[in-house]
Every structure is written in structure tokens, then in C-alpha cells.
C-alpha positions as a printed Julia matrix, in Angstrom:
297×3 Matrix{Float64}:
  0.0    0.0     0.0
  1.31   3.55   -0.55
  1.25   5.19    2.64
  3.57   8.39    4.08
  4.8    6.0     6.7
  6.41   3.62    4.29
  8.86   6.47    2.5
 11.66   5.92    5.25
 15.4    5.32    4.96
 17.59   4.91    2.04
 15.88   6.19   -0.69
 17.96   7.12   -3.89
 17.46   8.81   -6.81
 17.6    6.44  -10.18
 20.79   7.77  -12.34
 19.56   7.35  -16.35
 22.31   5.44  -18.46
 23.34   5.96  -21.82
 25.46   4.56  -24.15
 28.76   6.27  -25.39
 26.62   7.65  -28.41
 24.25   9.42  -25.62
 20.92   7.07  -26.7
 19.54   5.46  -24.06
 20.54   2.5   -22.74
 17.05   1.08  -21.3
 19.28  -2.31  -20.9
 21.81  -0.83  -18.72
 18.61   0.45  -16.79
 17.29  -2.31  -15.93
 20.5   -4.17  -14.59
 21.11  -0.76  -13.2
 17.4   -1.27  -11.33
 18.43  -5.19  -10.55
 21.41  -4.63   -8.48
 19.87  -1.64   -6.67
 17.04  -3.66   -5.31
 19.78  -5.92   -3.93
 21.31  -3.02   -1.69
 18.85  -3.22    1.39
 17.54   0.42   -0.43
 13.89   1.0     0.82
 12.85   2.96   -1.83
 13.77   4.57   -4.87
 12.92   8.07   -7.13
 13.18   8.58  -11.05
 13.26  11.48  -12.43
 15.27  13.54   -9.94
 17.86  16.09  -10.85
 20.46  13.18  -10.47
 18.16  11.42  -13.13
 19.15  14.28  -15.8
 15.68  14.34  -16.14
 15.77  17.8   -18.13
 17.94  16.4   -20.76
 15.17  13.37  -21.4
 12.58  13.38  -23.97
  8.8   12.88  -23.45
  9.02   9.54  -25.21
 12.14   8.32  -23.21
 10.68   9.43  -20.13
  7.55   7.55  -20.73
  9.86   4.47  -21.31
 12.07   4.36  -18.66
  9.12   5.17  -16.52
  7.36   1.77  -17.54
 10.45  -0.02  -16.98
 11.26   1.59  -13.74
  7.18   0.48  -12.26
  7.68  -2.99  -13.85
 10.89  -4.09  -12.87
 10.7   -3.26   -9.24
  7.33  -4.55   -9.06
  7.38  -7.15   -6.13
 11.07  -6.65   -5.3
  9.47  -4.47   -1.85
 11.07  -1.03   -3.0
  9.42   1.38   -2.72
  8.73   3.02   -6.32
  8.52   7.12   -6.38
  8.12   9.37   -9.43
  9.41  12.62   -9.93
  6.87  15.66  -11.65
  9.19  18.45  -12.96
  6.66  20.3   -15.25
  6.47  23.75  -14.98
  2.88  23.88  -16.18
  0.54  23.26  -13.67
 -1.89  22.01  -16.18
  0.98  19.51  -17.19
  2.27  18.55  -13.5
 -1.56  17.65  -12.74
 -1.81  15.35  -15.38
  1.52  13.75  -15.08
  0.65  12.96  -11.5
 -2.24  11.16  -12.53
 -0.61   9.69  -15.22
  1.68   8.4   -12.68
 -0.63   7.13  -10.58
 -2.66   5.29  -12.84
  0.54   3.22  -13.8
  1.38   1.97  -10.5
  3.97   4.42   -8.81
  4.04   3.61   -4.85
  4.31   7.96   -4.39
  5.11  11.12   -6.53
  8.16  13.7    -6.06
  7.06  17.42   -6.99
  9.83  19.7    -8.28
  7.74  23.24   -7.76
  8.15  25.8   -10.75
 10.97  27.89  -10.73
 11.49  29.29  -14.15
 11.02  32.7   -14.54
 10.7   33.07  -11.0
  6.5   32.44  -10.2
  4.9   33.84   -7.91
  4.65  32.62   -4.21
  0.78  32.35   -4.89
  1.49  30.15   -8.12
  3.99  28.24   -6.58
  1.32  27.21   -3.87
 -1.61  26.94   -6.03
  0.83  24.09   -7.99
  1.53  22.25   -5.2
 -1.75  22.3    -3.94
 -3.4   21.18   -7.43
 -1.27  17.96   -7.81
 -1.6   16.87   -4.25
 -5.25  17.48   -4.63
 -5.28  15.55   -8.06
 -3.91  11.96   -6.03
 -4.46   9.98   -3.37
 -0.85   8.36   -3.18
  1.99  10.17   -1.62
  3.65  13.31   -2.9
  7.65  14.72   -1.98
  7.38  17.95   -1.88
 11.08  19.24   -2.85
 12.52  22.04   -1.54
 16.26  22.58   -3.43
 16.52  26.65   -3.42
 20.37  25.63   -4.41
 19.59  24.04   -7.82
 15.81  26.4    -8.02
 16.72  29.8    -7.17
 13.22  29.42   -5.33
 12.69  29.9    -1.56
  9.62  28.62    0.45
  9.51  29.73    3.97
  9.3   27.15    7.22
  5.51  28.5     7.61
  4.36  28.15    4.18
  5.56  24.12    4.21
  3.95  23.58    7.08
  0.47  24.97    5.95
  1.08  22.45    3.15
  1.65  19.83    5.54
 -1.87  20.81    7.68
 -4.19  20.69    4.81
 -2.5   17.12    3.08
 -1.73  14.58    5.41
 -0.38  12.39    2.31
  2.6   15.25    1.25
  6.1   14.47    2.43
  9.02  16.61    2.25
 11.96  16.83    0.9
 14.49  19.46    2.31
 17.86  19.74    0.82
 18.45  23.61    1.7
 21.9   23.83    2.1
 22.6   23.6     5.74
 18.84  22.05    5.84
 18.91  21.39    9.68
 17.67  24.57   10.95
 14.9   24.9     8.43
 13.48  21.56    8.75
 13.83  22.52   12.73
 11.37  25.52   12.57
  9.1   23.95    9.7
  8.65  20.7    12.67
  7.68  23.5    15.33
  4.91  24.69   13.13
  4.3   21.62   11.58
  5.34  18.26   13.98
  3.42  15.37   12.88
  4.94  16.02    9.06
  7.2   13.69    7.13
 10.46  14.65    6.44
 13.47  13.26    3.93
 16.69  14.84    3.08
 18.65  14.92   -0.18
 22.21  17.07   -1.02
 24.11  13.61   -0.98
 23.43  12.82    2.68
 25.52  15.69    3.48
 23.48  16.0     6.24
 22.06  12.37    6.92
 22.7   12.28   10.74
 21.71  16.1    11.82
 18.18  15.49    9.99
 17.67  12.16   11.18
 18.43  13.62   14.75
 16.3   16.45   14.43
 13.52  13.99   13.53
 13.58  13.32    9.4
 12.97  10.26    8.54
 15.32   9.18    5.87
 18.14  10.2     3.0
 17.81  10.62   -0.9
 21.06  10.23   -2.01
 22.5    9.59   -5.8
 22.23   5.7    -5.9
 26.34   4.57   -7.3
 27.42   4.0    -3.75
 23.76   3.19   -1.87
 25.24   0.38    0.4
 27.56   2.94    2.06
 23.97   4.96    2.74
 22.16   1.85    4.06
 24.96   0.58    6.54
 24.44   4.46    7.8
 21.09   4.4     8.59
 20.86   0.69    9.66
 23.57   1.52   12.29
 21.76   4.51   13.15
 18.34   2.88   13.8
 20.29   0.02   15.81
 21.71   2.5    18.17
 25.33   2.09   16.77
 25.17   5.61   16.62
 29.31   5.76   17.1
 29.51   3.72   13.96
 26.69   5.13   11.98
 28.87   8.4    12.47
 32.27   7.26   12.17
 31.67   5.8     8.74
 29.93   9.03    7.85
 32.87  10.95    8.97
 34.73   9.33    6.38
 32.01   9.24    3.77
 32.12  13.55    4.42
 34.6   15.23    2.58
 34.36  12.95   -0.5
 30.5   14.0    -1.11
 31.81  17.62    0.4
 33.8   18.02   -2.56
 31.33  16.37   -5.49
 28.3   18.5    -4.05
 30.03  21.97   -4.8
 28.12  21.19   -8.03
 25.32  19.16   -9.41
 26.13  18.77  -12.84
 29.97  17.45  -11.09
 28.23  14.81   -8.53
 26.01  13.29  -11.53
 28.77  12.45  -12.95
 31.08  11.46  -10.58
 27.66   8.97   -9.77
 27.87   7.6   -13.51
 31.74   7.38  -13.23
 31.28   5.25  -10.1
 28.18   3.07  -11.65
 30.73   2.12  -14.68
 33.89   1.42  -12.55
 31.69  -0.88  -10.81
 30.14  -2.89  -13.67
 26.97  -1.5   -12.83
 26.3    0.27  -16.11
 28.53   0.31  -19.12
 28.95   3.62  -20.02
 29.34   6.52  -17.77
 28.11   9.19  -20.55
 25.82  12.02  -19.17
 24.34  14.0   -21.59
 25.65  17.74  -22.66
 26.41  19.98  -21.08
 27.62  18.16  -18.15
 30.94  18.29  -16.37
 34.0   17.05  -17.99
 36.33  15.01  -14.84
 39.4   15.73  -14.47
 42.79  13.16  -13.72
 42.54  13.49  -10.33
 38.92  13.72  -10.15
 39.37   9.95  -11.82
 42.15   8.65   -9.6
 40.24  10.15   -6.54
 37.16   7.85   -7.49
 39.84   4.46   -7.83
 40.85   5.66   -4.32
 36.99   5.71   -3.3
 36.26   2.89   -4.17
 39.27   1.18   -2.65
 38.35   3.05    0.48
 34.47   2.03    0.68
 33.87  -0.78   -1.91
């Protein structure tokens, strides 16, 4: 059943492969899917920003999105979909669209283009939670949007629709998520931004990560230590998880593909092509990744 309660823990966001031409590579997806449902993940979003989801096409999106609800169908992940439309008109009947194939829960990217109105901004949200019944992220990202929502107007969202859940990857998120709880303490709360800050939020009472997915095992053995109480080890191997996602998260276009890079060294995908423009790695961007993965995998 697709409840609020079940969108907990280690939930990434689905990278998109493509061959070394840039098509597609719907193969690659769905071993990508395969060994991700094998990571003790609980759930799992397409169509994030680490999805490259503006550089898709409406017919590729429509694919990948079949194969994304059928593959993981029985494998107990949880199966999210992202709506990025700027239209409301659009958004509402992607959600539905959504819906009616099978997705577990929805992720809503608000407008931001052209900077909308506060007003327009909340009549969106409130039209596509209003047009399903399943769950619905609401994202907050002002890094990557340019767009802020205040604590208070969240929570109001939060008061009306007890299916939204919330996504808040503010950069540093803690204190936001702190004074949107106050006004708002029975909501559901994830964070994103790499798990930058995967053991404040969890502290301060979110309930899980959303993370790229090319290194998801490091994620789970977080959180599992975490909920077990090993909080020394949940935050020592955090500690050392820190300054590599530091350094990838000073851009997004940089940790996408660093996530791709890892994905290929790992036999996870073939190719670790991301669509233009992107962000070329350097040598030591490369040799740093070898040294990851030595380090954590």
C-alpha cells in the first residue's frame, strides 16, 4: 500500500544510463534497477535532478518510466516518481498519469522558471496533491531552483494534506526543517544534497536520506547503524564518507557524474556518458574515485 509511513530510509534517486553515443541504454537500466534492489535500499525516485531528467525526452521518459514500475514490481522497493513540469496544467496530469501506472508515491519539483509567484507556486503544489491519493515529496532545493519557500508556508502544506512528504535539501537544511517541525510536527520529512546531512536530519527527527544511488550500500549501513543504536559507527563511517560527497556536491552537474563514473567502474552500467552539457572530470577527479572505491567498496 502507498502510505507516508512507508517512504523511510535509504531512498535514492535512479541515475539514467546511456550509451557512449548518448541514446539510451534502457538495458543498462534495468541491470542498473536489478542490483539496486539488492542493496537493502527502501525505496527509490526517477526522475530527480540526479536522473538528468531535463535532458530526457517525453518519449524516453515515458519508457524508462514503464520499466522503472515494472521491474521493481514485487522486489518491496518502494517506487517514487518525480513531476518536474512547470505547467501546472501539465504537473496535474503527469501525477495522474503516474498514478494510474502503478507508482508507490510522486516527487514534486515546484516551478521555478522565470521566478512564479509565491501564490502560483502554492496553487501548484496544492493542485497535484489534490489531483492523487498516493503520496507526494514535496522538494525544496533553493540551491539548484533559485526558489525559496519559507518554514511556515511548508507547514500549511503539511496541515491541509496529510499524504505530502518533504523533501528538504536547503543547504545547511537542519535549521529549516527545525522551525518547519515547530509549526508543523506530525509532518514527514526526507533529506537529499548527498546525505551531506544524513545524521543532523535524522536527529532532528527526518525520517530518511535521498542520495545519488552509485554508492547506496555505504547509505544503508548508515542508517541501519543509526536505527540500531550504533550511533558511534553510523557516524564514524559518515565521517569518512564527508569530505568525499563535500567536494562532489560543490556542483550538481559534477556529482552526476562522478555517480555515472562510479556506476561504470563498478560494472553496474557500461557507459558513464551524461548528456551535454555536463561536467567534464578531471585526472585526479578519476584517480580520486579508484581511491573511493578502494576506500568504501
Amino acid at each position: 500500500m502507498s502510505t507516508v509511513a512507508a517512504i523511510k530510509g535509504v531512498n535514492p534517486i535512479a541515475a539514467v544510463p546511456f550509451r557512449d553515443d548518448g541514446e539510451l541504454d534502457e538495458p543498462g537500466f534495468s541491470r542498473m534497477l536489478a542490483h539496486l534492489a539488492g542493496t537493502g535500499i527502501d525505496g527509490l525516485t526517477l526522475f530527480g535532478i540526479a536522473s538528468e531528467f531535463p535532458k530526457l525526452s517525453d518519449d524516453e521518459r515515458e519508457r524508462l518510466a514503464t520499466r522503472f514500475l515494472s521491474d521493481l514490481s514485487g522486489s518491496g522497493v518502494f517506487r517514487a516518481m518525480s513531476i518536474t513540469e512547470h505547467s501546472t496544467e501539465l504537473a496535474v496530469k503527469r501525477a495522474r498519469r503516474y498514478q494510474h501506472m502503478g507508482a508507490d508515491a510522486l516527487m514534486l519539483l515546484p516551478p521555478f522558471f522565470l521566478k512564479p509567484s509565491p501564490d502560483a507556486v502554492a496553487s501548484h503544489i496544492t493542485q497535484v496533491l489534490e489531483a492523487v491519493t498516493i503520496p507526494v515529496m514535496v522538494q525544496y532545493a533553493p540551491g539548484e531552483t533559485g526558489l525559496l519557500i519559507p518554514p511556515e508556508e511548508l507547514a500549511n502544506v503539511a496541515r491541509r494534506y496529510p499524504h505530502a512528504v518533504f523533501k528538504i535539501e536547503c543547504n545547511p537544511p537542519v535549521e529549516y526543517t527545525q522551525a518547519f517541525l515547530k509549526q508543523a510536527p506530525g509532518a514527514h520529512v526526507l533529506n537529499g544534497y548527498a546525505g551531506l546531512y544524513m545524521l543532523q536530519m535524522l536527529a532532528v527527527g527526518g525520517k530518511g536520506v535521498m542520495p545519488g544511488c552509485s554508492f547506496s550500500e555505504i547509505y544503508v549501513r548508515i542508517y541501519r547503524d543509526w536505527q540500531a543504536g550504533h550511533t558511534a559507527q553510523a557516524e564514524e563511517l559518515h565521517q569518512r564518507l564527508l569530505p568525499w560527497i563535500t567536494r562532489w556536491m560543490s556542483h550538481c552537474e559534477y556529482i552526476i557524474q562522478v555517480e555515472k563514473t562510479i556506476l561504470q567502474r563498478r560494472g553496474i552500467i557500461t557507459s558513464d556518458y551524461c548528456r551535454h552539457p555536463g561536467w567534464p572530470l578531471s585526472d585526479e577527479d578519476r584517480q580520486g574515485i579508484e581511491t573511493f572505491l578502494a576506500m568504501f567498496l
